[in-house]
C-alpha positions in Angstrom: -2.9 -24.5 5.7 -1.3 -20.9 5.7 -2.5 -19.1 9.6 -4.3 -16.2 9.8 -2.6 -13.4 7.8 -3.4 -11.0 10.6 -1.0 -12.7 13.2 2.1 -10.3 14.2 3.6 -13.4 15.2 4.8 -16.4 13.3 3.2 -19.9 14.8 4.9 -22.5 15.5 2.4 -25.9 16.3 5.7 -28.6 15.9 7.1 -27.0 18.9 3.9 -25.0 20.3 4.9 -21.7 20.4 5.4 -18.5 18.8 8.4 -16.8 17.1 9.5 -13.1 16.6 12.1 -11.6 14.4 12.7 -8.2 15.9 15.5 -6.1 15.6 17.3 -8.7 13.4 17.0 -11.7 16.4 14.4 -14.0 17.2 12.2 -14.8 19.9 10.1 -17.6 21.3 7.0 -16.4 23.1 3.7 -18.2 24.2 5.3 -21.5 24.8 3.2 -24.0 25.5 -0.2 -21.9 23.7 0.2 -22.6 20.1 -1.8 -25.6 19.1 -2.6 -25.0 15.9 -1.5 -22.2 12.5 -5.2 -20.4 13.6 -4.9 -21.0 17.2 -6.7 -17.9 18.0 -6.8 -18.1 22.3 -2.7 -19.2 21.9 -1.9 -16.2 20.0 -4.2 -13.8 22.1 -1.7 -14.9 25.0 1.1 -15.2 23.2 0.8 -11.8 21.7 0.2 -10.0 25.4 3.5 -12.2 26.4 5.3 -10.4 23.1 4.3 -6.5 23.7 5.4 -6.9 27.3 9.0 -8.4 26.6 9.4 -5.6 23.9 8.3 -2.7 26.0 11.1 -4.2 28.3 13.9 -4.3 25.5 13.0 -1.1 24.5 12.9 0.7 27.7 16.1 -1.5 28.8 19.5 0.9 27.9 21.3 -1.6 26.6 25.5 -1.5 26.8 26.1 1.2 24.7 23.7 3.7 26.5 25.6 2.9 29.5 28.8 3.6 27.4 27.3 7.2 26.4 25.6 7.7 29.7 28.9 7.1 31.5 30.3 10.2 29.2 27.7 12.6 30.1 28.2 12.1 33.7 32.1 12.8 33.2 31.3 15.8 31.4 29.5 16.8 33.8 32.1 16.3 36.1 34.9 18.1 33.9 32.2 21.0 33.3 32.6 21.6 36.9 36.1 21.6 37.3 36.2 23.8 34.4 38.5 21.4 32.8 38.6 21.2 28.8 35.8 19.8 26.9 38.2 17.7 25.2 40.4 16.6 27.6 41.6 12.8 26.2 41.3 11.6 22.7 38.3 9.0 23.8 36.0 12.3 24.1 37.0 12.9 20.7 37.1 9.7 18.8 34.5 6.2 19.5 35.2 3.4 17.8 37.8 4.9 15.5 35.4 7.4 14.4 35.7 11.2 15.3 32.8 12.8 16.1 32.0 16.0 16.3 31.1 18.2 19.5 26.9 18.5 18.4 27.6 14.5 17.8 28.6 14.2 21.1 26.0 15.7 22.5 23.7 14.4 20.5 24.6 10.8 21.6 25.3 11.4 25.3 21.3 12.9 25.1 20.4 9.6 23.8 21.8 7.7 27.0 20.2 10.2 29.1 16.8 9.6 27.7 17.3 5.9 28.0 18.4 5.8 31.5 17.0 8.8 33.3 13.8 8.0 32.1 13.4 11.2 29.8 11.0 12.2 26.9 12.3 10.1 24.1 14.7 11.9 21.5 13.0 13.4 18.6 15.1 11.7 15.9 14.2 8.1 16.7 12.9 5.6 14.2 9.5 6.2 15.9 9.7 10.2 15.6 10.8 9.4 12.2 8.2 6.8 10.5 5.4 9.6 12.3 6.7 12.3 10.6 7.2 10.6 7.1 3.6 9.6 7.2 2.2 13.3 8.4 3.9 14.2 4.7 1.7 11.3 3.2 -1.4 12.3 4.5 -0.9 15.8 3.7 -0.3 14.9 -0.2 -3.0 12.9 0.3 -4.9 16.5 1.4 -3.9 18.1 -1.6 -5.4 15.0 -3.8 -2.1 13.7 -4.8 -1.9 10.4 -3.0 -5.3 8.3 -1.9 -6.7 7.1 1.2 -5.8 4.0 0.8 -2.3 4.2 -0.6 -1.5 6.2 2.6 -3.1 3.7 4.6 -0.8 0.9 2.9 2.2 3.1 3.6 1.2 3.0 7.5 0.6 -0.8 7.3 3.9 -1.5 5.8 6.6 0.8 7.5 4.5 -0.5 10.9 6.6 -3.7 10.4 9.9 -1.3 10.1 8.7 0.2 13.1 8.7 -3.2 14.8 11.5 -4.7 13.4 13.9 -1.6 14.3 12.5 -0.6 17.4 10.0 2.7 18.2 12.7 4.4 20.7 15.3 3.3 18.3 17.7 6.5 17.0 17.8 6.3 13.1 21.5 6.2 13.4 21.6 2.4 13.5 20.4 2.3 10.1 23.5 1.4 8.4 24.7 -0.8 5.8 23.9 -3.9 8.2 20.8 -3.1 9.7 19.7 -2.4 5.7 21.0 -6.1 4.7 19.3 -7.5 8.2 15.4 -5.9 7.3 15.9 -7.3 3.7 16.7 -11.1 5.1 13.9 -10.4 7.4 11.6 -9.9 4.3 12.8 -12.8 2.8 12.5 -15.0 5.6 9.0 -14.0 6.1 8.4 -14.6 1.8 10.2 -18.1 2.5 7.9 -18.8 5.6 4.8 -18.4 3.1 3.9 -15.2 6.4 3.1 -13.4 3.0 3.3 -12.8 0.0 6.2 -11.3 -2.5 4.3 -8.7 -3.7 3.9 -7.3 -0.2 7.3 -8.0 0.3 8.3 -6.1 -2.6 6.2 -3.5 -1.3 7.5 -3.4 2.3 11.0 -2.8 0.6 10.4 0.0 -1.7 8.8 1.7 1.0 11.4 1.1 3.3 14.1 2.4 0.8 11.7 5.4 0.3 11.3 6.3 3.8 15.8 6.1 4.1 16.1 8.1 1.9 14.2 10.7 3.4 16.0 10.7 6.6 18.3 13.7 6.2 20.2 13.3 9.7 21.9 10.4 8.7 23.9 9.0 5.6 22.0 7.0 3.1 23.6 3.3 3.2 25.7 2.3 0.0 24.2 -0.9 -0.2 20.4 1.0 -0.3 20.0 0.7 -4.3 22.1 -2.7 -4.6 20.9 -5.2 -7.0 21.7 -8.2 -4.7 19.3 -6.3 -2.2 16.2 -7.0 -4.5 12.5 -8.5 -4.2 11.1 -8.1 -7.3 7.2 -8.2 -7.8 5.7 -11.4 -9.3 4.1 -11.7 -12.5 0.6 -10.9 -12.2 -1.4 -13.1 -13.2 -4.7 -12.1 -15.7 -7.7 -13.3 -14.4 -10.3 -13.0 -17.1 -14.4 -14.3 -17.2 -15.4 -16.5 -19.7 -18.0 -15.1 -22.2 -20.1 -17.5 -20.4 -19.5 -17.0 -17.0 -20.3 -12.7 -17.9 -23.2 -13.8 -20.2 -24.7 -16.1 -16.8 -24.1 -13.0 -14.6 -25.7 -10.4 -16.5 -29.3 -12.8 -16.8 -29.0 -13.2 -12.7 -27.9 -9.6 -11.6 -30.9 -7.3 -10.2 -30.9 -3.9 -12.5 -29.3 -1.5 -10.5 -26.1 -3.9 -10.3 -26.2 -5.2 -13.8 -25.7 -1.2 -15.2 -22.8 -1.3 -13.5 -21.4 -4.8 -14.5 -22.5 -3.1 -18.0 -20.0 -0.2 -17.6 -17.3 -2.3 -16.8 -17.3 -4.4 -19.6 -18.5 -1.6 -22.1 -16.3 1.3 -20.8 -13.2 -1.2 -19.1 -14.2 0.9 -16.0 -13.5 -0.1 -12.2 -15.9 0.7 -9.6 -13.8 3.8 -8.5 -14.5 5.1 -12.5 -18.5 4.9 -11.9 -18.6 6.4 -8.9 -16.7 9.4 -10.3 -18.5 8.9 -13.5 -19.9 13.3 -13.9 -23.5 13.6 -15.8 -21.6 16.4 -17.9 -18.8 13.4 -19.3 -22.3 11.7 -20.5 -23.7 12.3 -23.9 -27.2 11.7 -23.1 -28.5 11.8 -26.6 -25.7 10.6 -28.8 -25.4 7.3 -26.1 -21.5 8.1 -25.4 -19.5 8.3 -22.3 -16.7 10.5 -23.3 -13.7 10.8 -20.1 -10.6 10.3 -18.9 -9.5 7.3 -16.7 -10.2 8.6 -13.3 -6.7 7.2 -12.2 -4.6 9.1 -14.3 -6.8 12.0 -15.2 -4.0 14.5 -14.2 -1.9 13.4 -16.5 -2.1 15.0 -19.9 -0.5 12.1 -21.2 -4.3 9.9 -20.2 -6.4 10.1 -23.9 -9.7 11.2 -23.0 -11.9 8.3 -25.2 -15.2 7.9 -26.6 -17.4 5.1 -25.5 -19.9 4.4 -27.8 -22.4 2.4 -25.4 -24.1 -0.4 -25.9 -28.2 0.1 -26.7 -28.7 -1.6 -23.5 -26.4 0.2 -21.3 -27.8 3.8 -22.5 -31.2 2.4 -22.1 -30.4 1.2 -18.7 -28.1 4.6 -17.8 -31.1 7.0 -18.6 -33.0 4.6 -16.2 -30.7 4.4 -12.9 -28.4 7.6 -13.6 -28.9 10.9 -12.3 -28.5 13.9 -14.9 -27.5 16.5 -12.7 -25.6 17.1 -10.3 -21.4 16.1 -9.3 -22.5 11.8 -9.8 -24.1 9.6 -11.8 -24.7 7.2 -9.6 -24.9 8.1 -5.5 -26.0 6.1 -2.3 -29.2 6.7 -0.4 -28.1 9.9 1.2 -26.7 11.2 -2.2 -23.1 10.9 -1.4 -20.6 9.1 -4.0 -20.9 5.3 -4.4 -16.6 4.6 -3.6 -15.5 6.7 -0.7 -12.0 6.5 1.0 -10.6 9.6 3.2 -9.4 10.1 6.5 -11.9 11.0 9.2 -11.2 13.2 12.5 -10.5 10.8 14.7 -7.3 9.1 12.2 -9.1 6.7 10.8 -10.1 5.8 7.2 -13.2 5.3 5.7 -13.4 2.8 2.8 -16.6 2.1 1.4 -17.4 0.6 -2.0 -21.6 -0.3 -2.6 -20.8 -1.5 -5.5 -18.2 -3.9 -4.4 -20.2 -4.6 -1.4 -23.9 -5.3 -3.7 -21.5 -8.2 -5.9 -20.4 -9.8 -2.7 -23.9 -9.7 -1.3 -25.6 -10.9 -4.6 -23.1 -13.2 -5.9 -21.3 -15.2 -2.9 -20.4 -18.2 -4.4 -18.7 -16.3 -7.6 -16.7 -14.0 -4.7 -13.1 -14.2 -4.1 -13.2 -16.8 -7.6 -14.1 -13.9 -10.1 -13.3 -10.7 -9.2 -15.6 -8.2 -9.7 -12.5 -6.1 -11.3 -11.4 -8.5 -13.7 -14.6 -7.7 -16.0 -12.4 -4.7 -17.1 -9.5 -6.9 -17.9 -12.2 -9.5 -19.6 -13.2 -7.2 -22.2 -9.3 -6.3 -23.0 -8.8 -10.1 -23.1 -11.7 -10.7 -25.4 -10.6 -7.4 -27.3 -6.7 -8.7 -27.9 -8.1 -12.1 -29.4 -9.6 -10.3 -32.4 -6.8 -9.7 -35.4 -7.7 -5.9 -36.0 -9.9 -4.8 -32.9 -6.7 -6.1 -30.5 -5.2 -2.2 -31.6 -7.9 -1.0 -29.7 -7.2 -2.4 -26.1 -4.9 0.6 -25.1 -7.5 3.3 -26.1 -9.9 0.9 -24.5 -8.1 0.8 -20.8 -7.5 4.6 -21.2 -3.8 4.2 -20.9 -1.5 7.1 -20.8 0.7 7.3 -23.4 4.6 5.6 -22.5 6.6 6.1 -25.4 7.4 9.2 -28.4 5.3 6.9 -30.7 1.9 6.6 -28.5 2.6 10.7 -27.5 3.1 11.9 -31.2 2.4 9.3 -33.9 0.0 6.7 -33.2 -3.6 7.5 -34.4 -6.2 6.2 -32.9 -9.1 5.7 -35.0 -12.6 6.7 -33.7 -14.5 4.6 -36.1 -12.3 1.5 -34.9 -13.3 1.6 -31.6 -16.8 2.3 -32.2 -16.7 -1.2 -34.0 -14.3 -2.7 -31.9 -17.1 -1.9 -28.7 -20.1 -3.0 -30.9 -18.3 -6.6 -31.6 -17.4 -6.9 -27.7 -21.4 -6.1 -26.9 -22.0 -9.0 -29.0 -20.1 -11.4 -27.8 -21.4 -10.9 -24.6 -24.7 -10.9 -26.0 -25.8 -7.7 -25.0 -27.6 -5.9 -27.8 
């Protein structure tokens, strides 16, 4: 049984305690308090036992602060002899490398902070990750990025954060310290402590967030090929016609319109919340929009739903004709909301996400309430002249020359193809 994917630390039952890969070593906490993989008390203690040894390493100088330390106070000293600033060639060159006078100072500043117990330095990994994200959340601001991809990008370079160090300098990113965060991602995939897609996605973002650092040379080994996780295979989880034709009898109206969507429109719940009365065709029975995901793109085809009788008859019912939404909660706000609120933190709510869960418990976490858009693409693909339809269907921006400039797609097709998917499903 995999432990609670929540755990900063890695438990250990066989030998009852706790490990910790930080800063490319590892470390053995909470021995004794680790009785089981969900051992909830052990890891509470184990835990406290962790933050308290690694606000110790961090706030320790280690040997090479007392190295550059030792410098600034014979600067100091040669300052007030008015002696040269470069008196000997180990002022001028450390470990074979020369180094420049802002260098110097730069490192000797470092020391200080460490060991005179000064405001950290401003270009540490800490500094660093805080000001990558304050770029993410203002794209975010300008509508570029969403809530919750910024919120992923927190979650993930919080691991870099704990694996390099907060009071780190970025300097120590190298070639090495690049090799030793992708073994640690590894190690973590081999350990089953997740999974590689997060993996994968822990890496990209890492490379990403290198890159941006402009103060220090971007490793050679950044972009190698032997330095890869690549993302799995997803795999299509699809309804059977049964399983959506059982669903739609038992779902209460105001959930079943939306269930309708999905499989009529290949919508996700983010799509019917943003779903605009003016995108409606309240006479003709169409929905006619572009895929809220990639509506910037002028590459998206904006499509034409023709909708089922039932799911017209059941829009004019539940859906609102005026005003920004369709469909809106009790206080008349959107359906899916994610942003940022004052105090930092995000608010994610999806009703329509939470009304499945609350209706349908024993089909949650077995049939994904987004898969219905992926069931009537699945269903779609099977037939031998509707499967040309399943792009137009999704709303999926164009890729190649053909798709941008050749490839027709038919209007009359995909009325038909729709009208054969309703009856399948057996909605008339």
């Amino acid at each position: 049984m995999k432990y609670h994917t929540r755990f900063k630390l890695t438990p250990m039952p066989d030998s009852n305690r706790w490990r910790k890969i930080y800063q490319g070593k590892i470390h053995y906490v909470g021995i004794g308090h680790c009785n089981s993989k969900t051992d909830r008390e052990g890891y509470k203690i184990a835990l406290a036992e962790w933050q308290e040894l690694r606000e110790k390493m961090e706030s320790a100088p280690t040997e090479g602060d007392k190295v550059w330390y030792q410098l600034h106070l014979e600067k100091q000293e040669r300052l007030a002899r008015e002696e040269e600033r470069r008196k000997t060639a180990r002022y001028l060159k450390i470990d074979g490398v020369e180094l420049t006078e802002a260098e110097l100072e730069r490192r000797m500043e470092k020391a200080v902070a460490k060991i005179e117990g000064v405001a950290p330095v401003k270009d540490s990994v800490g500094a660093a990750i805080k000001e990558f994200l304050a770029t993410k959340r203002q794209r975010h601001e300008m509508g570029v990025l969403s809530a919750s991809r910024v919120r992923s990008c927190e979650q993930h370079l919080r691991t870099v954060e704990e694996f390099l160090g907060t009071k780190t300098p970025v300097t120590v990113i190298d070639e090495t310290m690049v090799k030793r965060y992708w073994e640690c991602l590894v190690h973590h995939v081999t350990a089953e402590d997740y999974g590689q897609t997060t993996a994968a996605d822990r890496w990209a973002l890492f490379k990403e967030w290198v890159r941006s650092l402009y103060s220090i040379a971007t490793p050679r080994n950044l972009n190698s090929r032997d330095l890869s996780i690549p993302k799995p295979r997803k795999k299509v989880v699809a309804w059977t016609v049964e399983e959506v034709r059982e669903t739609l009898t038992a779902a209460p109206e105001r959930l079943k319109i939306w269930i309708l969507l999905m499989l009529n429109c290949g919508m996700y719940s983010g799509d019917i919340s943003n779903l605009k009365p003016s995108e409606v065709d309240w006479e003709q029975g169409r929905i006619i929009r572009k895929r809220s995901k990639t509506e910037d793109l002028d590459s998206t085809p904006t499509v034409n739903y023709l909708l089922w009788p039932q799911t017209f008859k059941m829009l004019k019912q539940h859906g609102k004709r005026r005003g920004d939404h369709v469909f809106v909660n009790r206080c008349g706000e959107p359906l899916v909301q994610q942003h940022f609120k004052d105090n930092g933190r995000m608010e994610n709510q999806d009703l329509i996400y939470d009304c499945w869960r609350r209706t349908f418990p024993d089909l949650y976490g077995r049939l994904p309430l987004k898969s219905l858009r992926k069931t009537g693409a699945s269903l779609l693909d099977t037939h031998d002249v509707y499967c040309n339809c399943v792009e137009h269907y999704l709303a999926h921006a164009a890729k190649t020359v053909t798709d941008r400039s050749y490839r027709n797609y038919s209007q009359e097709r995909l009325d038909n193809a729709l009208r054969w998917l309703g009856e399948q499903f057996g909605v008339k």
